[in-house]
C-alpha positions in Angstrom: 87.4 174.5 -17.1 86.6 171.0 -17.4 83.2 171.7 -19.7 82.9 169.2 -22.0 84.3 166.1 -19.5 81.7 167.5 -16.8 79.1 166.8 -19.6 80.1 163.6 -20.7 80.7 162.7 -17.0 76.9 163.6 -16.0 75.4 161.8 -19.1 77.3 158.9 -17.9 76.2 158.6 -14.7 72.5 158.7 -15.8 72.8 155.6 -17.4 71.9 154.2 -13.8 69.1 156.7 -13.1 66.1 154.8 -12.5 68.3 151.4 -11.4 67.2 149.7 -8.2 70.4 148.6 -8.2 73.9 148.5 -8.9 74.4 145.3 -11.0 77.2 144.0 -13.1 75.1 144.7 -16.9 74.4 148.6 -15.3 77.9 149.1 -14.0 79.3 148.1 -17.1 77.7 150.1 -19.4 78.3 153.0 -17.4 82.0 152.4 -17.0 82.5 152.4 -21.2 81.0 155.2 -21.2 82.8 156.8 -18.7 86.4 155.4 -19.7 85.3 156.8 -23.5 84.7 160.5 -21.4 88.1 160.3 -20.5 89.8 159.2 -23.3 87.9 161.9 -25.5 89.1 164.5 -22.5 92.7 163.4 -23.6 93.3 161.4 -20.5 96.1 158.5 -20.6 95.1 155.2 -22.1 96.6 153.2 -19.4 95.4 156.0 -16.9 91.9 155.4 -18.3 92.1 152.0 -18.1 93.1 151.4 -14.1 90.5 154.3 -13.0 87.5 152.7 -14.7 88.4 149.2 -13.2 89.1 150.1 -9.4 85.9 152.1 -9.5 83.9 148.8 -11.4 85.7 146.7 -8.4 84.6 149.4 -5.9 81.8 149.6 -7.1 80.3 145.9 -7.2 82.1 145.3 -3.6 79.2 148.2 -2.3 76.5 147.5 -0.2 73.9 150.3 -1.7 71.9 151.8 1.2 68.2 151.5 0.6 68.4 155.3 0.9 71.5 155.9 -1.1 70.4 155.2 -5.3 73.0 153.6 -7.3 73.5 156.5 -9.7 74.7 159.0 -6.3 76.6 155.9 -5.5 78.6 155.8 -8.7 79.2 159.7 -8.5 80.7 159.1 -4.8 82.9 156.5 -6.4 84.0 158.0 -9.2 84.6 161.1 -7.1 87.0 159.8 -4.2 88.9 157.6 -7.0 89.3 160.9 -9.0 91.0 162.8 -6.1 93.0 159.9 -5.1 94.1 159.4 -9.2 95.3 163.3 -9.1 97.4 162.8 -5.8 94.6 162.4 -2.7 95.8 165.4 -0.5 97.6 168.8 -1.7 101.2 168.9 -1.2 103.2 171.9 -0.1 106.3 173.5 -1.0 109.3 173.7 0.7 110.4 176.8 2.1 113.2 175.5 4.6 116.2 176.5 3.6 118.3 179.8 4.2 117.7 180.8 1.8 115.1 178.3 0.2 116.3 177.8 -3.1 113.7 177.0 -5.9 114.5 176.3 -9.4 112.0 176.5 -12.5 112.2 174.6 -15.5 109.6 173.9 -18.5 108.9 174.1 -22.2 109.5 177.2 -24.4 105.9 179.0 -24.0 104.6 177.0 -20.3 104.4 180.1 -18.7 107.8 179.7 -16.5 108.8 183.2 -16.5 105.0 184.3 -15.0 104.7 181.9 -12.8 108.2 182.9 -11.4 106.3 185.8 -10.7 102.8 184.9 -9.4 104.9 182.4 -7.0 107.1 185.0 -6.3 103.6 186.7 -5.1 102.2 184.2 -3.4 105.2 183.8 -0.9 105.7 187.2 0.0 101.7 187.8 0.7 100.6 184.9 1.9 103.4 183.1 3.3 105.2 186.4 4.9 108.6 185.5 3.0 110.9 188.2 1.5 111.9 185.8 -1.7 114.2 187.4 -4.7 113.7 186.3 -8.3 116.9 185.2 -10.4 116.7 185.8 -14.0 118.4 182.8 -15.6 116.9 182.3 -19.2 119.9 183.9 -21.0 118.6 183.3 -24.7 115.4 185.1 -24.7 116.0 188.5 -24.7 112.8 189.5 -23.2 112.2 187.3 -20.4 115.0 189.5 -18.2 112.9 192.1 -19.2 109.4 190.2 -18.5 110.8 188.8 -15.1 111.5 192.6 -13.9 108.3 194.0 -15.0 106.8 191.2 -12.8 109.4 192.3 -9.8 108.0 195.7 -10.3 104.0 195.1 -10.1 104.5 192.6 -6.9 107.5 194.5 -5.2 110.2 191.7 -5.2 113.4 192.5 -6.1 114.9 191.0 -9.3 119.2 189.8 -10.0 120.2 190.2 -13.2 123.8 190.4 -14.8 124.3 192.3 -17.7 126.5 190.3 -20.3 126.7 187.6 -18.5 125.9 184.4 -20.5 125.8 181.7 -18.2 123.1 180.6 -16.1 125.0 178.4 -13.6 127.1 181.4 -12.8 124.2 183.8 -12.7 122.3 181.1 -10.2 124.8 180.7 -8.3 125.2 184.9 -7.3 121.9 184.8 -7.2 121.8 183.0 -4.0 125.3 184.8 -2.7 123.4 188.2 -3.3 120.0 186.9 -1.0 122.1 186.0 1.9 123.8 188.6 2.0 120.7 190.9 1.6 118.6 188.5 3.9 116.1 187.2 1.3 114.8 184.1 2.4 113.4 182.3 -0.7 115.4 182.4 -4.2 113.4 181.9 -7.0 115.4 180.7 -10.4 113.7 181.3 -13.5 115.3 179.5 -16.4 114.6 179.4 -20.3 112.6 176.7 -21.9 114.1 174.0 -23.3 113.0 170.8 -25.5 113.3 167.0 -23.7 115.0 166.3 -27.2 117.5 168.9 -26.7 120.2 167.2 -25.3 122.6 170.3 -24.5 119.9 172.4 -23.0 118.4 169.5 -20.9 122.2 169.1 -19.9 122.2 172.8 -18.4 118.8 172.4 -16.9 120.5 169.3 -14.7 123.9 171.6 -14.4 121.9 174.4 -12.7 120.3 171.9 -10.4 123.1 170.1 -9.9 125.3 174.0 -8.6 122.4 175.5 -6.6 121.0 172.6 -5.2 117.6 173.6 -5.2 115.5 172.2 -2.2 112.3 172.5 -4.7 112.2 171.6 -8.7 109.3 172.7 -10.2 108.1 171.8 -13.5 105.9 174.0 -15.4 103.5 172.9 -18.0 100.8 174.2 -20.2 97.6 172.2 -19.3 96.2 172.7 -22.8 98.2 170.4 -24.1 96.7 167.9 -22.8 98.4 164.6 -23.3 101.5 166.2 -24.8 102.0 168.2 -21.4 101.9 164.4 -19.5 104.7 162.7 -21.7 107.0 165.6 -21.8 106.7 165.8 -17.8 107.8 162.1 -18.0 110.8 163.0 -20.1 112.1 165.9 -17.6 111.5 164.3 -15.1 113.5 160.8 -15.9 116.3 163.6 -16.3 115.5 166.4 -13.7 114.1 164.2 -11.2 111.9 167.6 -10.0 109.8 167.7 -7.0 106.4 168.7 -8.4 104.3 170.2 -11.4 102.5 173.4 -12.3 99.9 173.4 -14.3 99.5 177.0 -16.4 96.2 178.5 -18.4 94.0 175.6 -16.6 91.1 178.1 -17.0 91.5 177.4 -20.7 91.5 173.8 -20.2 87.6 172.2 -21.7 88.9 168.7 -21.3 91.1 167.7 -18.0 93.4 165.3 -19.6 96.9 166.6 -18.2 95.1 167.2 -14.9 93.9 163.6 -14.2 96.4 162.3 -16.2 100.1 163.5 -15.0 100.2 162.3 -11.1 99.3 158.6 -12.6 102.0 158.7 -14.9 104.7 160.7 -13.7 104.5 159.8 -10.0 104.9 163.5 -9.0 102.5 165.4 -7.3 100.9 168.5 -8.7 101.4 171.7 -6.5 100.1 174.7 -7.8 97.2 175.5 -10.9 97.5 178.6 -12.4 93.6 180.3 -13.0 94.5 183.9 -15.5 97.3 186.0 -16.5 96.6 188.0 -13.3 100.0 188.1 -10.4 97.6 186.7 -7.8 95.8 184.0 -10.1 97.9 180.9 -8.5 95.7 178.2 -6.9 97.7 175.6 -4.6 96.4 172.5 -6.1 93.3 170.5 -3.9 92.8 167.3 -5.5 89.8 166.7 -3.6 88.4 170.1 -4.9 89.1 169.3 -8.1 87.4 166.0 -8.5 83.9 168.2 -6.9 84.7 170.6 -10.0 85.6 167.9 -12.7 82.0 166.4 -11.4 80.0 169.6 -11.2 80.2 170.0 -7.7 81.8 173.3 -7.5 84.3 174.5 -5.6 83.0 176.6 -2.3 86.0 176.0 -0.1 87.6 177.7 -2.5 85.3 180.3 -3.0 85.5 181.1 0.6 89.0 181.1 1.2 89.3 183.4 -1.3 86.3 185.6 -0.2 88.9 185.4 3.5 91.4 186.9 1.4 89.8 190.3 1.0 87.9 190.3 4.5 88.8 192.3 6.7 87.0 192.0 9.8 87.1 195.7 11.5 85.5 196.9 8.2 83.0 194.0 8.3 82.0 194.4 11.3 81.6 198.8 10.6 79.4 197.6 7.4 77.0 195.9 9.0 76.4 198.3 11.8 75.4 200.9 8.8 73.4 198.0 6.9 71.3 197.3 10.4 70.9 201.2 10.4 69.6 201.3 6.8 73.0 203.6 6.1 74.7 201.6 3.5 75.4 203.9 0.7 76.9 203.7 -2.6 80.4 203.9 -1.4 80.1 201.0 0.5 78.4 198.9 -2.5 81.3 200.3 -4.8 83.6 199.1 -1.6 81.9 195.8 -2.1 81.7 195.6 -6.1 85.8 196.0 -5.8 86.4 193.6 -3.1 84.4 190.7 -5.5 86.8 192.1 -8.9 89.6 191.2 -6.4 88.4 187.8 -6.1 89.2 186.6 -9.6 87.7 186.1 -12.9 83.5 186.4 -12.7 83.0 183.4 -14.5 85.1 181.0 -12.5 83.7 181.8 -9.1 80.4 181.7 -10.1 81.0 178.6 -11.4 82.8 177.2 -7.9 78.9 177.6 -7.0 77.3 174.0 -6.7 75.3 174.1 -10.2 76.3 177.1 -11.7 78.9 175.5 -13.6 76.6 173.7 -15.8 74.2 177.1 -15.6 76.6 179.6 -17.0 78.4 177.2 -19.5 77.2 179.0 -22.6 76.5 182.5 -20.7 79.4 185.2 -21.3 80.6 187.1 -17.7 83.0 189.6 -19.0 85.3 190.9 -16.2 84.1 194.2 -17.0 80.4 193.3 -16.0 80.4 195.7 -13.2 82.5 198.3 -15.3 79.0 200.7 -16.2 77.9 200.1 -12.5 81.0 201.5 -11.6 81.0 204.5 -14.5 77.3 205.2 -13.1 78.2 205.6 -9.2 81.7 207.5 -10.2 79.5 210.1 -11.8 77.5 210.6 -8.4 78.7 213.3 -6.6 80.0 212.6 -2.6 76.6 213.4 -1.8 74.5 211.7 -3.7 76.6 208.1 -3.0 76.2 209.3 0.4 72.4 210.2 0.8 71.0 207.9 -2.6 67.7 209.1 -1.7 68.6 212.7 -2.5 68.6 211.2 -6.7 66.0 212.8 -8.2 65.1 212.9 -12.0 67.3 216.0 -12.8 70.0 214.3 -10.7 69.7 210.7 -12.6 69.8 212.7 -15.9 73.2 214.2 -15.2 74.5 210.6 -13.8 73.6 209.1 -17.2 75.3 211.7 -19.4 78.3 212.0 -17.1 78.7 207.9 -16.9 78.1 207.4 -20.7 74.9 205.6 -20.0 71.2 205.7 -20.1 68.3 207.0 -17.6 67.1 203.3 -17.7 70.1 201.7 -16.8 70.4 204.6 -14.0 67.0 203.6 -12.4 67.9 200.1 -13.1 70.9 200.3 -10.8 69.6 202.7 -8.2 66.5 200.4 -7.9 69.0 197.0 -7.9 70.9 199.1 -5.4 67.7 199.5 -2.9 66.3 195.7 -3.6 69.8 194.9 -2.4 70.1 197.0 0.8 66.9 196.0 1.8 67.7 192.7 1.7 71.1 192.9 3.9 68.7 194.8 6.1 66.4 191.7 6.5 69.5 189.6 6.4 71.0 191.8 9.7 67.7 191.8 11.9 67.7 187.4 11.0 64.9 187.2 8.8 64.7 184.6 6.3 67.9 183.7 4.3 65.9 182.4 1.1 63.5 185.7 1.4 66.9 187.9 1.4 68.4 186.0 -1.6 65.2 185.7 -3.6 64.9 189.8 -3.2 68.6 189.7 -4.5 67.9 187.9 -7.7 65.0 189.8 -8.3 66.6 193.1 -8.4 69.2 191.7 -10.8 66.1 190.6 -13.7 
């Protein structure tokens, strides 16, 4: 995400490394360069335009600390004006309502009916909702079908009505059939239409204008850039919504529709979506993203979602058996699973300060772990129990049973006791950096 404008960003910004100070000439020559970043990332013109001259004014109204050098200064700058261009603070959806009524609308091809989904999701797990999709796009015959496969993997119930053509009558039961089943949060999911489609924009407003949704949400494909910025302006001069959804932002190199669409349409962005995967939906942090468009990484987020899969009681039983030089293979499988759960490889390495930039060319397949995984699944209960019980006839076995070799076997067993005895130094508060350093050594 973001690759080639975090590049062009960074190159930017050393056109002041070595400056004593920020000056007028240095500021300049750094802004062009910057303002060309953006452009090239298929930001707005206009946008451009305004960012590069309240950071030049910001920027010249300093007064650089002797121990602050002009180049950090600029990347503060540009940082805080970044967040505040894509909205400042995160903005929530509303859920008040009985039931809250939510209505989805977007291009043919945004993503609208997987979202539906993934919000869907989100709601019930994390916001302890009991929310009901409605399956309104009537002219694709398999988004019904899409929208109840997605019911099916999250457990949330899906209305649908056979033969019934109209989607202001099917919106409308919709809700009737929540109350009267006690679902709290209705979410509509409606087909995609074209700005320039004057009777379909015309049902889009009829929907809204029936249910009365207390959240519009429009739904647009972040890789197309610009595109995705003026068609927001059109629905929205027509839908009036309450806030955007960016989809496939993981496939996004350049930003524009990002930095772009809060500028331009005046509505703020709620939630990012990060993979095709039901629990891949981010709630959109401004802030965070300006630290990731800049290289910075992303750790709050990598910790919240590390919070996601923690579950203290077992914590807490882990490191008892780490302190006791007990952890097994079960429990590194445990942990190997728990990290899959997380999300794609790639992207939470890179919400690591400075492994963005590291891995930018390095391929993490999410099925890096998959022949660790083959390997310990052909222990038996024993041997993941007692690894120390492995000996060479037992490794030879392991390798032919997993698919694998006898070097990748000892590879993995000696990775696995590199590893253990570093949580062991980690438990009794020996040196972080000696822990870690033992780590990465065991993964060379």
């Amino acid at each position: 995400m973001f690759e080639n404008l975090s590049e062009r960003l960074e190159r930017s910004f050393k056109i002041l490394k070595g400056q004593g100070r920020i000056t007028e000439i240095n500021v300049a020559e750094t802004l062009k360069d910057i303002r060309r970043a953006l452009l090239d990332a298929d930001v707005n013109y206009k946008t451009a335009k305004t960012f590069t001259e309240t950071v030049k004014e910001k920027a010249l109204g300093q007064n650089v600390l002797t121990a602050v050098k002009p180049q950090q200064m600029m990347v503060k700058i540009v940082h805080d004006e970044l967040a505040q261009l894509m909205g400042g603070t995160s903005t929530d959806i509303n859920l008040k309502g009985n039931p809250a009524v939510i209505l989805i609308a977007g291009l043919q091809g945004s993503g609208k009916t997987t979202f539906s989904g993934k919000l869907a999701n989100l709601i019930k797990s994390k916001r302890g909702k009991h929310p009901v999709l409605v399956a309104g796009d009537v002219y694709r015959p398999a988004a019904i079908n899409q929208l109840q496969v997605l019911g099916e993997q999250i457990g949330v119930p899906v209305y649908t009505e056979e033969g019934n053509t109209d989607p202001v009558k099917i919106a409308k039961a919709g809700i009737k059939e929540a109350k009267a089943k006690g679902h709290d949060v209705v979410i509509i999911d409606t087909a995609g239409r074209l700005a320039i489609d004057e009777e379909m924009m015309n049902e889009i407003s009829a929907i809204k204008e029936a249910v009365k949704p207390h959240e519009t949400l429009f739904v647009v494909d972040a890789m197309t850039g610009q595109d995705a910025v003026n068609t927001a302006k059109e629905f929205n001069d027509r839908l009036d919504f309450d806030g955007v959804v960016l989809t496939k932002l993981d496939g996004d190199t350049r930003g524009g529709a990002a930095i772009s669409i809060r500028s331009v349409v005046d509505k703020p962005i709620k939630f990012v979506g990060m993979g095709e995967k039901m629990d891949a939906l981010d709630v959109f942090h401004p802030s965070r993203m300006a630290d990731r468009i800049l290289g910075m990484g992303d750790i709050v987020s990598l910790v919240e979602k590390a919070q996601e899969q923690y579950d203290a009681e077992e914590a807490r039983k882990l490191q008892k058996k780490i302190a006791k030089n007990q952890f097994n293979f079960d429990d590194f499988l445990g942990q190997i699973r728990q990290i899959k759960k997380m999300g794609n490889l790639k992207d939470l390495a890179a919400m690591i300060p400075g492994m963005g930039k590291m891995l930018k060319n390095v391929d993490i397949d999410d099925d890096a772990f998959k022949g660790v995984e083959a390997i310990i699944s052909s222990m038996t209960p024993q041997e993941r129990q007692n690894p120390s019980i492995i000996n060479g006839s037992r490794r030879k076995r392991i390798a032919a049973g997993s698919g694998t070799s006898i070097q990748e076997v000892n590879r993995l067993i000696k990775q696995f006791e590199d590893t253990r005895k570093a949580m062991r130094m980690m438990t009794q508060g020996k040196n972080l950096s000696k822990m870690m350093n033992s780590f990465m050594m065991g993964r060379r």
